[in-house]
N, C-alpha and C positions, 0 to 999 in steps of 0.2 A: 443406789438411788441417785440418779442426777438433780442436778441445781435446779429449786423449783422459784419461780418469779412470779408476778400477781401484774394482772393487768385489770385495771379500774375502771366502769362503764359507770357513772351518773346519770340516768334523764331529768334527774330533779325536775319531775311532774310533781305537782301537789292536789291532782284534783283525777277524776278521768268519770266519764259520762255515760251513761248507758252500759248494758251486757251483751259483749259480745257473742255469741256462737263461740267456745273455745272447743276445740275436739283435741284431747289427748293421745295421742300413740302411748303412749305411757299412763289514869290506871296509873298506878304509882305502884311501886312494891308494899306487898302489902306480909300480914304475918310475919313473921322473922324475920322479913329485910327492914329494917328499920337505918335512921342517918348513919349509926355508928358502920352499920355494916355497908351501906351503898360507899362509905370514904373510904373503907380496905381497898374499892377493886382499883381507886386512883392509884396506886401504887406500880401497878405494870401496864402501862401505856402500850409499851411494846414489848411482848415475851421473848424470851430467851429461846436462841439455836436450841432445836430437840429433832434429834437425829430418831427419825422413824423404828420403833420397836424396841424404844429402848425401855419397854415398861414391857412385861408379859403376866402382869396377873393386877385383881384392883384388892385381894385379900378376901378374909370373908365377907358374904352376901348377907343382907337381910331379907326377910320376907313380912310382908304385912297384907292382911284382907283387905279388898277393892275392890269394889262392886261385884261382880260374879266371877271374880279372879281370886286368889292367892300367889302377890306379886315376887317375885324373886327381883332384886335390885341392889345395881353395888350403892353407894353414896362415900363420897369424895368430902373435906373439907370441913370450912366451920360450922355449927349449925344455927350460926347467924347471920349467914353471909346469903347475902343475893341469890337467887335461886334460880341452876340452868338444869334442864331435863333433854337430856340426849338419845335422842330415840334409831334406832337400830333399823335395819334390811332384813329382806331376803336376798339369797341363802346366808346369812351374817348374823352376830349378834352380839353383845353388848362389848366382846372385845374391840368392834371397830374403833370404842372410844378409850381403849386402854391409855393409851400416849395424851390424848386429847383431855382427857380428866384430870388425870395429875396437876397440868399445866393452870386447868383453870382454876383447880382447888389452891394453886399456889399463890394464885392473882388474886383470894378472897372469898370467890363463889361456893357455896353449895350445890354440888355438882350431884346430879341424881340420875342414875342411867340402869332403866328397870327393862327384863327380858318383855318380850312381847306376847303375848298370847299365843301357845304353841312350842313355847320357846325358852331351854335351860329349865332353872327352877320356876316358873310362875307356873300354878295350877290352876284349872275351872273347882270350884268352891263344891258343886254339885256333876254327877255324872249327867245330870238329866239337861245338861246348860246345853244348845246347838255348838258346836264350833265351827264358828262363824266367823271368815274370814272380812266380813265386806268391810268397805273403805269407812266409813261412819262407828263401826263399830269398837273399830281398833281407838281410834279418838275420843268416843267414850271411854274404854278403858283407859285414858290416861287422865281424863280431866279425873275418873271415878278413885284413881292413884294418888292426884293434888286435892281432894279432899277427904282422902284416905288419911295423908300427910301435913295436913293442915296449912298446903300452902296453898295461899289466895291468886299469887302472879309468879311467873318465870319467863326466864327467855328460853325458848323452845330453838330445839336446832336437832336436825334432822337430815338422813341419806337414805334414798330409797323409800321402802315401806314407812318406816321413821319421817323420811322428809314430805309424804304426803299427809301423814296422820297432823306432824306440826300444823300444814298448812292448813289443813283444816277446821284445827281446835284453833287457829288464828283466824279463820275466816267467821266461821259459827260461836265462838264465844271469844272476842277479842279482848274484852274486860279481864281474861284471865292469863293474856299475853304479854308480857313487857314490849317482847322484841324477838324475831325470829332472822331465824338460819336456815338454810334452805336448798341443800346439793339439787340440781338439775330444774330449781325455780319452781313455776306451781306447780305441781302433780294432782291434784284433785280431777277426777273426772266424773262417768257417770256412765248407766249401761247403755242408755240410748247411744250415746257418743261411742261406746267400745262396739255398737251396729254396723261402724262405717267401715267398709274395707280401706286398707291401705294400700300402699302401691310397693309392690313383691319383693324389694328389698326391706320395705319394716316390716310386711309382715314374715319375711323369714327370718330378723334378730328379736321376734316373737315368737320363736319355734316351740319355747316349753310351756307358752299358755296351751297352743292347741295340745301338745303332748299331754298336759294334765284335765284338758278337756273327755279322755279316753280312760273307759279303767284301766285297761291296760298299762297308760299313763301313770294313772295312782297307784298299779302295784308296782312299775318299775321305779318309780318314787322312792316308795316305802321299801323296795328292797335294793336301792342303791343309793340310799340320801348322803354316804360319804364321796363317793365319785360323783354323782350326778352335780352336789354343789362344788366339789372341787371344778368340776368344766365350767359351770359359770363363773367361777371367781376366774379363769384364765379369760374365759372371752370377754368379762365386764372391763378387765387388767391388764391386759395383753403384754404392758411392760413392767407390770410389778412383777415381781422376782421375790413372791414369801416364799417360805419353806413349809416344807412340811410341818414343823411345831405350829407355827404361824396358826398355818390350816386347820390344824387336829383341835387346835383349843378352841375354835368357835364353832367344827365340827359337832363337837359333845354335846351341844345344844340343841342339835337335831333328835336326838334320839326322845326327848320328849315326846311324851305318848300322844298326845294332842297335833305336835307335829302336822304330820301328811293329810290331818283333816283338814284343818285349819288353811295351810297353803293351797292347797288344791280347792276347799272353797273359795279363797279370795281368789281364784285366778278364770273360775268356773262363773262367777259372780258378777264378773266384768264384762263377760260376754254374754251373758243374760242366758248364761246354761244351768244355775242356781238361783233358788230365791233368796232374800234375806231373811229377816224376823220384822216381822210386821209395826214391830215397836222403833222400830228407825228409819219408817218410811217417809216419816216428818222431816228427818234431818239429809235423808237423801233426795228429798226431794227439795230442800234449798242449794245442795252441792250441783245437782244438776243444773241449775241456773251462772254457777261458775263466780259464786261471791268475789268481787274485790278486798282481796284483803288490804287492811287499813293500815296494822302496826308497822311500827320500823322493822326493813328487812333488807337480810346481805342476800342474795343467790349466789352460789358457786359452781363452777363447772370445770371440770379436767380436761386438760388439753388430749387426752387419750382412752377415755370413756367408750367401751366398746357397748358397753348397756344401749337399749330402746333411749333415747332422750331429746327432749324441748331442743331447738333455738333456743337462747337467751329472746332475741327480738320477738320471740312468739308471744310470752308470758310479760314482757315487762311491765305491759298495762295492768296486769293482774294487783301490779301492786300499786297503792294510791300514796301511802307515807312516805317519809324519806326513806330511801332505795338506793341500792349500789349493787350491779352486777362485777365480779372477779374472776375471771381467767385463769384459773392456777396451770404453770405450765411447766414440765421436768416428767413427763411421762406419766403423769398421772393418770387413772383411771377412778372404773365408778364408783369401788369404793374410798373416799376420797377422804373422809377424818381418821381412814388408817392409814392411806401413803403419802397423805400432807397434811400428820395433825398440827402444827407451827402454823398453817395458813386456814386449816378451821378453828381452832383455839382464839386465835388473831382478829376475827371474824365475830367470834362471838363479842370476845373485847371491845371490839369497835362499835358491833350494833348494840350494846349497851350505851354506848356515850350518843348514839345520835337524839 
């Protein structure tokens, strides 16, 4: 892994006026965090050198009911310390944040990083539930995990799938956000917006939406989910260099039986080739307006990022609170809290203090 550097963007805006047209290609603590615990996370200003992978498992999992889920989730730390919820990608899953957890469990936080629906241990509650990928819904499932959990507020921090669900449980219920984290900045979209064609170099580092658009699609899915997400993690990574273990452990995640529904809805769902459930029409139809989100927020982005992804200057507006976009640079790619967890970990520590 080469030497990774951070470059620091400010617009310190404090206000921003009107909704734009955004088209995507892509509060105080409350319950258990209480003073004693907000004065632990003083203690690591600035986190210690963590050389990439050097964690490979978080130990036993817990699982708990949440809403039309049975969550599988590791949890890190005290269980009175400030509370971050690390939410996971496709093709990835909760090992992105192996290195990343540790780190923050050491700084104070109660670190909480649950599989996603489709994903590892967390099961649908009933057979009869849709599995339903849409963007709205996965953000329910998590707010329905914090009061599953009885936590009131977190700082949410998120990559990929994870980084648009944050975004949106910070745009639709902010009250329950401390502070967010943010790889590749806002990701919220909407399916009128996924109408618009693009221009033929994004739509072909789009090639597996249309692929899962096809059954064909879905059965080569389902019958090559270890190869087909090893080729995305090379084209998202191009210069990470995991191995095989690496791989294999957030591989086994796949095999959940919910799996191939799940991802092939949300990807079918974007381009208006699936419907949703009617019960979330309400809150897709505020995402398609493209809220400003308000809380304090870092964005991150890899200098090597071969994923679909934002400008930074596309989305800055999106955010009104204080803001800092980061650079991270040493070959990084998309998935970015496994090959620079020392500068996502760092990140979260920061946008707690602003």
């Amino acid at each position: 892994m080469t030497e990774q550097t951070i470059d620091i963007i400010d617009p310190r805006r404090r206000s921003f006026l009107g909704t734009a047209a955004f088209v995507l290609a892509t509060a105080a603590f409350g319950g258990a965090a209480n003073a004693q615990s907000m004065a632990k996370t003083t203690k690591a200003a600035t986190l210690p050198a963590l050389k990439p992978g050097t964690h490979t498992s978080f130990g036993p999992l817990k699982q708990i009911d949440a809403g039309v889920l049975k969550v599988g989730y590791a949890e890190l730390g005290l269980a009175d310390g400030p509370v971050v919820i690390c939410l996971h990608g496709w093709p990835y899953d909760i090992h992105m944040y192996v290195d990343v957890a540790p780190q923050l469990a050491s700084a104070g936080y109660r670190v909480i990083v649950p599989y996603l629906r489709g994903y590892g241990t967390t099961r649908f509650l009933s057979g009869d539930t849709p599995r339903n990928g849409q963007q709205s819904v996965v953000a329910a499932d998590i707010i329905a995990l914090m009061d599953a959990l009885k936590i009131d507020t977190a700082i949410l921090a998120g990559c990929d799938w994870g980084a648009r669900t944050a975004c949106i449980i910070a745009a639709l219920w902010p009250q329950r956000v401390k502070a967010l984290v943010s790889v590749s900045g806002y990701l919220i979209g909407s399916q009128e917006a996924g109408k618009k064609p693009l221009p033929p170099k994004a739509e072909l580092q789009w090639w597996y939406q249309y692929y899962f658009a096809t059954e064909r699609g879905r059965a080569g899915y389902d019958a090559n989910r270890h190869d087909f997400s090893k080729l995305i993690w090379q084209i998202a990574s191009p210069q990470w260099k995991f191995d095989d273990a690496t791989f294999d452990r957030s591989a086994a995640s796949f095999d959940n039986p919910d799996h191939v529904a799940v991802v092939v809805h949300n990807y079918r769902w974007r381009l208006g080739l699936a419907e949703g459930e009617a019960k979330y029409d309400a809150l897709e139809k505020q995402l398609a307006a493209f809220p400003v989100i308000t809380v304090p927020t870092i964005t991150l982005e890899g200098d090597a990022n071969g994923a679909p992804h934002p400008e930074p200057a596309a989305y800055a507006k999106k955010f009104s609170g204080k803001y800092e976009h980061r650079n991270i640079s040493g070959g990084i790619g998309h998935n970015l809290p496994q090959e620079a967890p020392q500068a996502f970990a760092q990140a979260v520590i920061d946008v707690a203090r602003f």
